[in-house]
N, C-alpha and C positions, 0 to 999 in steps of 0.2 A: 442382472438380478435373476435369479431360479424362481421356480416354479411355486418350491417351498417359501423362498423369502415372500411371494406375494400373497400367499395364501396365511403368514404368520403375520404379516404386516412388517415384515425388513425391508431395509431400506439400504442400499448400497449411496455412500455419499459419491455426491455429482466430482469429476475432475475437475479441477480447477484448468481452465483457459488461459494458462499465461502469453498467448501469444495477443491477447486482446490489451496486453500493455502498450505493446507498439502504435495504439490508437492517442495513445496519451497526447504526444508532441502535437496533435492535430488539435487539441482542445485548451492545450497553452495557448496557441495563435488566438482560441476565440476570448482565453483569458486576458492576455495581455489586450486586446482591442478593449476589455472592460477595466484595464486599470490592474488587473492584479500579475504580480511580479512573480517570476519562480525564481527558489531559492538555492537552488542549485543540491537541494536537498530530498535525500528518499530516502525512507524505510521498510523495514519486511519486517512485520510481529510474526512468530512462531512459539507454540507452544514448544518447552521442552519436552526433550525424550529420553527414559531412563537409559544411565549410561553415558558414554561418551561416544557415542558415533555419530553423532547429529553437530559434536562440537570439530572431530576430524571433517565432516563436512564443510562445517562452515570454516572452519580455517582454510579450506581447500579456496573454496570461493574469495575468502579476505582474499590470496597471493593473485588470485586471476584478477580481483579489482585493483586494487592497489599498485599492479602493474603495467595498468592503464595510466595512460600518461592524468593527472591534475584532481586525479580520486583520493580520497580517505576514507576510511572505515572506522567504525568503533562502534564497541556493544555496547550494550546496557538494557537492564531488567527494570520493568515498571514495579509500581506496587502490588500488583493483581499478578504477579509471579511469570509476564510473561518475559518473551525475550524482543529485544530490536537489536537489527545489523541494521545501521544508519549508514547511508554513502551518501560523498559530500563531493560536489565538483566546483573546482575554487573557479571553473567560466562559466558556472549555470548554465551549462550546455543538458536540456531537459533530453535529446534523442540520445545521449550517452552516459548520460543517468539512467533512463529508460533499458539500456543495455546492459545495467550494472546490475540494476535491480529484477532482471528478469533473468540476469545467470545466476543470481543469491539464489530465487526461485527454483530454475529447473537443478542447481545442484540438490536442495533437498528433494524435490520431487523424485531426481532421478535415483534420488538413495534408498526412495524408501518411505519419504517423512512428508511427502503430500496431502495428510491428512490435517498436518500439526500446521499445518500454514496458514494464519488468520487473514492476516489483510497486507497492503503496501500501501504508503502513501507517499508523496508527491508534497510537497511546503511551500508554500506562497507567502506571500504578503500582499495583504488588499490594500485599495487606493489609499486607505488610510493610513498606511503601516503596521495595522494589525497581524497577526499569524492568521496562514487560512491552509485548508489543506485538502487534498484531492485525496480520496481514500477507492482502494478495488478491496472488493469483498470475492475470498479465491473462492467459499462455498456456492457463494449466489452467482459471480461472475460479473459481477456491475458494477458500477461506481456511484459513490454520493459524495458530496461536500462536506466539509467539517468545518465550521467557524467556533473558535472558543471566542467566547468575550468577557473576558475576564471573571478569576476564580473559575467554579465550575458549571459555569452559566453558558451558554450558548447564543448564537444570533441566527435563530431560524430566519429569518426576513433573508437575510444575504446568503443561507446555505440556499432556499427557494428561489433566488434569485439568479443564483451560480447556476440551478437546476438547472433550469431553461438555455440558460449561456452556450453548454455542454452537453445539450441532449443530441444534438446533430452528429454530437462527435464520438461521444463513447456511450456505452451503455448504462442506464442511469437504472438506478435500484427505485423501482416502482413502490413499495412498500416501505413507507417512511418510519415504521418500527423497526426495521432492519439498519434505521441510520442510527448506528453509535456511537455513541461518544468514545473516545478515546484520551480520557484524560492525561498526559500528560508524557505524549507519545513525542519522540524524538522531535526538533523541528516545530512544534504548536501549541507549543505552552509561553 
């Protein structure tokens, strides 16, 4: 940030930290000891960007996952116009998921489209069989929980409760306004 930006009140947005993905597989161990299952399942939301360069990217990325051995890929657009690349590992193997989803990442980063990168999340299922899901926020840098409980209701009790599970382990988003919902995101619906 310049001189100028501080003195107009600009703000250059923060880089996203994807190398703090890699912290994940540490915070499934302390999930699984609480009962919840990963599903072998991640996403990456990104906004679009006009144009096609952002889709030459990410098809770059589909051929490097997908030729990984036990990976699938497939897109799809929520209601709220954004995008998901969903990877699926048919051995729920969370440290090569983790690997998958942080090359989708540095591909758009490194093209360019760092800014357009919302969130990634991580698909569980709680003791119950519920959807549950592990979300990183790229602007903040942290993670929170996401429980839907059925429609679009939430189960704060057990995101609060995940909180604490995973605080040792990854970095937990302090300001509980910043936990969104994400209705109807790959994987938690």
């Amino acid at each position: 940030m310049g001189f100028l930006d501080g003195i107009l009140g600009r703000s250059k947005p923060p880089e996203a930290d994807l190398d703090v993905l890699f912290s994940v597989p540490q915070a499934v161990i302390s999930l699984q000891l609480e009962g919840f299952m990963p599903t072998g399942s991640g996403s990456v939301c990104f906004r679009d960007v006009e144009g096609q360069a952002d889709d030459a990217v990410m098809a770059d990325a589909e051929k490097i996952i997908t030729s990984s051995a036990g990976s699938t890929v497939s897109r799809s657009d929520d209601r709220f116009g954004f995008h998901w690349l969903t990877v699926t590992r048919a051995d729920a193997d969370v440290s090569g998921l983790t690997a998958d989803l942080h090359a989708v990442n540095s591909s758009l980063a490194d093209a360019g489209f760092g800014t357009s990168l919302l969130c990634s999340t991580f698909a569980f299922t709680t003791p119950s069989g519920e959807p549950f899901g592990l979300v990183y926020l790229y602007k903040r840098g942290t993670f929170y929980p996401f429980a839907p409980d059925g429609g679009e209701r939430r189960d704060n009790a057990l995101e609060l409760q995940v909180r604490g599970v995973i605080a040792g382990d990854v970095p937990v988003e302090p300001d509980l306004t910043k936990w969104l919902a994400i209705w109807g995101a790959p994987g938690l619906s």
